[in-house]
C-alpha positions as CSV (number, residue, x, y, z in Angstrom):
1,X,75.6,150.2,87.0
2,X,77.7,147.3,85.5
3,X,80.7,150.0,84.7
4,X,80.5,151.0,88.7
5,X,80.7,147.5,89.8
6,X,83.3,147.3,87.9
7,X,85.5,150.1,88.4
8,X,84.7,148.8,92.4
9,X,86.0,145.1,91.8
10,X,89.3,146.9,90.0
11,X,89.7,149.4,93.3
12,X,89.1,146.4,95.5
13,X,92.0,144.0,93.8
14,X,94.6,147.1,93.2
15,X,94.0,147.7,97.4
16,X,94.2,144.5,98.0
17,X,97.2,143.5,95.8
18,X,99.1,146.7,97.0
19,X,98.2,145.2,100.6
20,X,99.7,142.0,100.1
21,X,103.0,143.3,98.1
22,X,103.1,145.6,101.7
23,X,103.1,142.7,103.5
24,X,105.4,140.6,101.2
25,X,107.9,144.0,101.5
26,X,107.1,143.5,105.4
27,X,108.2,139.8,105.5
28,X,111.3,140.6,103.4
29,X,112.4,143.2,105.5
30,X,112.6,140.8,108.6
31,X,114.6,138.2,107.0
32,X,116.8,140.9,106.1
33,X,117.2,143.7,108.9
34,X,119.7,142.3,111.2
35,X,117.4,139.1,111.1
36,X,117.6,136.9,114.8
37,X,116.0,133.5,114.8
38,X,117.7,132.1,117.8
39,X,119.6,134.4,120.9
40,X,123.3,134.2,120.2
41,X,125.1,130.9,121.5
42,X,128.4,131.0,123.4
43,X,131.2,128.5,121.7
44,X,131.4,125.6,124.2
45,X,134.9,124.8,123.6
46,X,137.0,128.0,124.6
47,X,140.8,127.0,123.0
48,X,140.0,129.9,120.5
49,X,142.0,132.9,119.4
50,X,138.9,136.1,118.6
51,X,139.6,138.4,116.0
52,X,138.0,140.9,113.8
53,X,138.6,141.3,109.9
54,X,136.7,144.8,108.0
55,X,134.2,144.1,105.2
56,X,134.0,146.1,101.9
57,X,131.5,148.2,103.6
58,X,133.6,148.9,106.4
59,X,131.7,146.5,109.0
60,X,134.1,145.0,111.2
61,X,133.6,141.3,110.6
62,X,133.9,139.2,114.4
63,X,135.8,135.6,113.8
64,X,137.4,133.3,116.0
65,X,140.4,130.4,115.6
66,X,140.9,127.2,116.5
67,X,144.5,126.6,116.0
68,X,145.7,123.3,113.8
69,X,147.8,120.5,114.4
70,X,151.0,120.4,112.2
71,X,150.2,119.0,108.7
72,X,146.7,119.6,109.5
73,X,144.5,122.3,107.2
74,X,141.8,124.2,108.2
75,X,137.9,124.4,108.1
76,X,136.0,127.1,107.7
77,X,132.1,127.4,109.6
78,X,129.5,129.2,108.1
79,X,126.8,129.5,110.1
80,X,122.6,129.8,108.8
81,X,120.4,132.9,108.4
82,X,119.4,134.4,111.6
83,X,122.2,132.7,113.3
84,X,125.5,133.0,114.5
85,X,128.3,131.5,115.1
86,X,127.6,129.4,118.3
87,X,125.2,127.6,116.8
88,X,128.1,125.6,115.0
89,X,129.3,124.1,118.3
90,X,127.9,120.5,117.2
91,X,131.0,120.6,114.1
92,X,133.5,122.3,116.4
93,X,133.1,119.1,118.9
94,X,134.0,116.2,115.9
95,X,136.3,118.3,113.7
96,X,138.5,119.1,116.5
97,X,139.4,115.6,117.6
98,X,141.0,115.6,113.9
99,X,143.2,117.8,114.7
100,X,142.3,120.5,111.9
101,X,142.1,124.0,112.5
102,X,139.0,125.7,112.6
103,X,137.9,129.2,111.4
104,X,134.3,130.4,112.5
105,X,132.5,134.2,111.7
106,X,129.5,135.8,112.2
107,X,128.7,137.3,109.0
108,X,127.6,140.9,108.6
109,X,123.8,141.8,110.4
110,X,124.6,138.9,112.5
111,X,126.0,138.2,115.9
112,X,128.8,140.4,117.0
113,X,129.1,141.7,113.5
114,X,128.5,145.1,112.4
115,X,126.4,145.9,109.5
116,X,122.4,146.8,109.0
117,X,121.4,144.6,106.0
118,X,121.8,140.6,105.0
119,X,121.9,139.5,101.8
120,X,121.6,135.7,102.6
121,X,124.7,135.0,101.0
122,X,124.8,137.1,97.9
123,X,127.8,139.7,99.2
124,X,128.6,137.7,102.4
125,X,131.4,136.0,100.6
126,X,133.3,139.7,100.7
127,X,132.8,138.8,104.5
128,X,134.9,135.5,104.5
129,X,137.3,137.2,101.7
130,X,138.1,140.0,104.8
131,X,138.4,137.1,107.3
132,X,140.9,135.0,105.3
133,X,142.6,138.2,104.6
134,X,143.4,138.5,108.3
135,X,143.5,135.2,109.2
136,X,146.8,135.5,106.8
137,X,147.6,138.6,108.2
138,X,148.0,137.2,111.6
139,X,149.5,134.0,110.7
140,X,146.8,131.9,111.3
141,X,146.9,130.5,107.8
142,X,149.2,130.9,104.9
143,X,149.1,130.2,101.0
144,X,149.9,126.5,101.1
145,X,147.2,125.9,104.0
146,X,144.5,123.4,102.5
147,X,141.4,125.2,103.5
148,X,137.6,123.6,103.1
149,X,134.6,125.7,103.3
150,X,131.7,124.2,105.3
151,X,128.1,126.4,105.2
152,X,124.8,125.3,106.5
153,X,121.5,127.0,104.3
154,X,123.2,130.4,104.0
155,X,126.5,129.9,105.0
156,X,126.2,127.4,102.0
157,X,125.3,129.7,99.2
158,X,127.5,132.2,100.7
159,X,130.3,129.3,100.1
160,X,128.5,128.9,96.5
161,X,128.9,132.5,95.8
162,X,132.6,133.0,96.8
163,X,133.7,130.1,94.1
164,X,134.7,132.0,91.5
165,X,136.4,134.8,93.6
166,X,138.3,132.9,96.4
167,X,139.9,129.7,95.2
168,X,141.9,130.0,98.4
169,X,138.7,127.2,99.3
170,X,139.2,123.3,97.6
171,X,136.6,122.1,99.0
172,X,132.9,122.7,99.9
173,X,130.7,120.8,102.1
174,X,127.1,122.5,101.1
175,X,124.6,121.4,103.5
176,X,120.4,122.7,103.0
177,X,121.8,125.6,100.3
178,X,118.4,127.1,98.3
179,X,119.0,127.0,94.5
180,X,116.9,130.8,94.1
181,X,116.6,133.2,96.8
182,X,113.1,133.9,95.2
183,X,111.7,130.3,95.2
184,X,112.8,129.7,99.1
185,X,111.4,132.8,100.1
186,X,108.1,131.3,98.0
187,X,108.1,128.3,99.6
188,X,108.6,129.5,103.5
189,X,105.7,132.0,102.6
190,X,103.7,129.1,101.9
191,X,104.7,126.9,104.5
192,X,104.8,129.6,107.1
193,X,101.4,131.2,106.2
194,X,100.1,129.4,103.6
195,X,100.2,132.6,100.9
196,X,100.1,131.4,97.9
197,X,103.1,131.9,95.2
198,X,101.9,134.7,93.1
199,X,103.8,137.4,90.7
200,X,103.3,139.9,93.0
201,X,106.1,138.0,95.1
202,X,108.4,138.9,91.9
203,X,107.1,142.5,92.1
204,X,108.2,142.4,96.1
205,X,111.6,141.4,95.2
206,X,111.8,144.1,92.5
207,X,110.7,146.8,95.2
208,X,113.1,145.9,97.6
209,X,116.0,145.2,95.5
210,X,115.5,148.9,94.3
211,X,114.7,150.3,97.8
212,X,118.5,148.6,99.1
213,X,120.4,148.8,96.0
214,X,121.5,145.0,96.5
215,X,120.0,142.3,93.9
216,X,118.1,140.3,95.6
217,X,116.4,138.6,93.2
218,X,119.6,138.0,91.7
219,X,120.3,135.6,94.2
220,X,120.5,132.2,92.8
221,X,123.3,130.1,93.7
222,X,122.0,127.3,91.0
223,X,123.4,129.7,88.3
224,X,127.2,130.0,90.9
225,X,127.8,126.3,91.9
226,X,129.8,125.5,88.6
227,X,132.3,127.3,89.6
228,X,133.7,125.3,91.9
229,X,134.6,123.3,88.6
230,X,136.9,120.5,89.9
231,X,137.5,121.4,93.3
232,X,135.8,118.7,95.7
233,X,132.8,118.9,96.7
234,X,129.5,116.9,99.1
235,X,125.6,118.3,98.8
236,X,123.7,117.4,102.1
237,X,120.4,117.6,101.5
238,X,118.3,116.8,104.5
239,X,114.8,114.4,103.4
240,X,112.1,116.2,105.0
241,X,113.3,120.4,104.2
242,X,110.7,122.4,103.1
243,X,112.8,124.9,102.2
244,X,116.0,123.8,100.3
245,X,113.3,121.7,99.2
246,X,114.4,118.3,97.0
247,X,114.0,120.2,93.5
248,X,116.7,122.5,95.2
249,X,119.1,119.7,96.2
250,X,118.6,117.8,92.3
251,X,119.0,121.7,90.8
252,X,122.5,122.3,92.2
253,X,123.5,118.5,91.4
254,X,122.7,119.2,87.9
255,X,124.6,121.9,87.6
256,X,127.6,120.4,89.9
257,X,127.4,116.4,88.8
258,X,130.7,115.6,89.9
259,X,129.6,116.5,93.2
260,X,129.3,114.0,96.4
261,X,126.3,113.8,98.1
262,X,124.7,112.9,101.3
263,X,120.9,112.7,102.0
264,X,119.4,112.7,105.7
265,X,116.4,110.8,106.0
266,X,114.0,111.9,108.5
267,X,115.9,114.8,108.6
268,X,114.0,118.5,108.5
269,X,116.5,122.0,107.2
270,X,120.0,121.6,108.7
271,X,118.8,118.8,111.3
272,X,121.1,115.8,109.2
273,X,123.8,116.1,112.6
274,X,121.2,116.0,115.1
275,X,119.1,112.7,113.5
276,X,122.1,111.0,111.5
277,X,125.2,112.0,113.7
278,X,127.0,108.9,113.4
279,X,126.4,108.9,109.7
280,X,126.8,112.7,109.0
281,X,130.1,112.8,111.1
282,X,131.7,110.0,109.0
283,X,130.7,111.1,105.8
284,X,132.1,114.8,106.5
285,X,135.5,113.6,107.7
286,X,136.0,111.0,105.0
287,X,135.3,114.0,102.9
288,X,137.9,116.1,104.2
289,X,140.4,113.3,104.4
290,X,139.8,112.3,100.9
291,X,140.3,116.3,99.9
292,X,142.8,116.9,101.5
293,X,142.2,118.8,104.5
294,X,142.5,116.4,107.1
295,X,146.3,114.4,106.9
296,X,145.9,111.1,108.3
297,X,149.3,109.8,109.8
């Protein structure tokens, strides 16, 4: 009787965890397949040259340039997970009073990008490596440009992740980047649904990295930030983010000390320019000016 009961309690908890690492696989998937949070934004200012750069995969990559002033460098916006582009018209508004050009993409399995899969930032750096490419290409830039990388949650540990392969970039504003692909993923399932952070959320990152052939789990831009080394650098880390949580914000500060950084109160993932804007505008152009990227007269 006992050995019964037993052999039903095992049947019951291998169902049930095969259920929830379904589920997990289920989640993953949708933050994944061409993932759409918001309904693609239109850029508000219009002074913009479109053009399209091809990926490593052969995606073409859709970016759009906001030409410079003379002795002014350039910017480059990279936009959140499930985003696109439009949704950086907020820092096209302030940086463009300064003169600076401005270089905005839609990375690949978003916006008017082609591709199927995202891997929040772990290859999207191949992305902005084709974009630069062409930017060059067509004259936009060239190889005395000062260029500054700004990314918001993705977009910043896409920036994280292209350190050590495009030192094109000499500066990096990182605003709400996660430290491990793994632990953000943990906390949103918690905060989202309250499922509790188990190993069987390490066996649904194995499963998919093997079912796409791309590393998730192997996304941690905590173990990437020093590479950046000397060039200049500002963390924003916005007060009340669940998900680039404040362990995340001190984790890439350890490993980057020399780094600048600016913390939002009151201020929830990648909300520091909509509840500090005076504050978060003047700290990002003093930033730029002091690196370089913005020449004052």
């Amino acid at each position: 009787m006992l050995k019964k009961l037993l052999k039903r309690i095992l049947l019951v908890f291998v169902i049930g965890a095969a259920i929830l690492v379904v589920f997990l696989g289920y989640l993953i998937n949708l933050m994944i397949n061409r993932p759409q949070f918001l309904e693609p934004r239109p850029l508000e200012d219009k002074d913009y040259q479109e053009f399209w750069a091809v990926n490593e995969n052969g995606h073409k990559i859709f970016a759009c340039y906001f030409k410079n002033q003379p002795g002014q460098g350039t910017v480059l916006l990279c936009h959140g997970h499930g985003v696109s582009h439009g949704l950086m018209n907020d820092m096209v508004a302030f940086l463009r009073k300064t003169g600076v050009g401005l270089i905005l993409i839609d990375f690949r399995a978003h916006g008017r990008s082609e591709g199927k899969l995202c891997t929040i930032g772990l290859n999207e750096w191949k992305d902005l490596q084709a974009v630069l490419a062409e930017a060059t290409r067509l004259g936009y830039i060239t190889n005395e440009t000062p260029i500054a990388g700004f990314g918001r949650s993705m977009g910043a540990a896409t920036l994280i992740h292209s350190a050590e392969h495009l030192p094109q970039i000499k500066a990096f504003i990182l605003e709400s980047s996660f430290e491990r692909l793994r632990l953000i993923a943990a906390r949103d399932a918690k905060h989202n649904i309250n499922l509790p952070d188990t190993p069987l959320t390490d066996l649904a990152f194995w499963l998919i990295d093997r079912i796409t052939s791309t590393p998730y789990s192997q996304n941690n831009p905590v173990e990437k930030i020093a590479n950046i080394g000397n060039r200049p650098a500002l963390l924003i880390h916005d007060e009340l983010d669940h998900r680039a949580n404040e362990s995340a914000f001190k984790a890439l500060h350890a490993a980057l000390p020399n780094a600048k950084t600016f913390i939002a109160k009151d201020a929830r993932h990648v909300q520091a320019h909509k509840i500090q804007p005076e504050e978060f505008e003047k700290t990002v152009l003093q930033f730029l000016t002091e690196a370089g990227i913005i020449s004052q007269p």
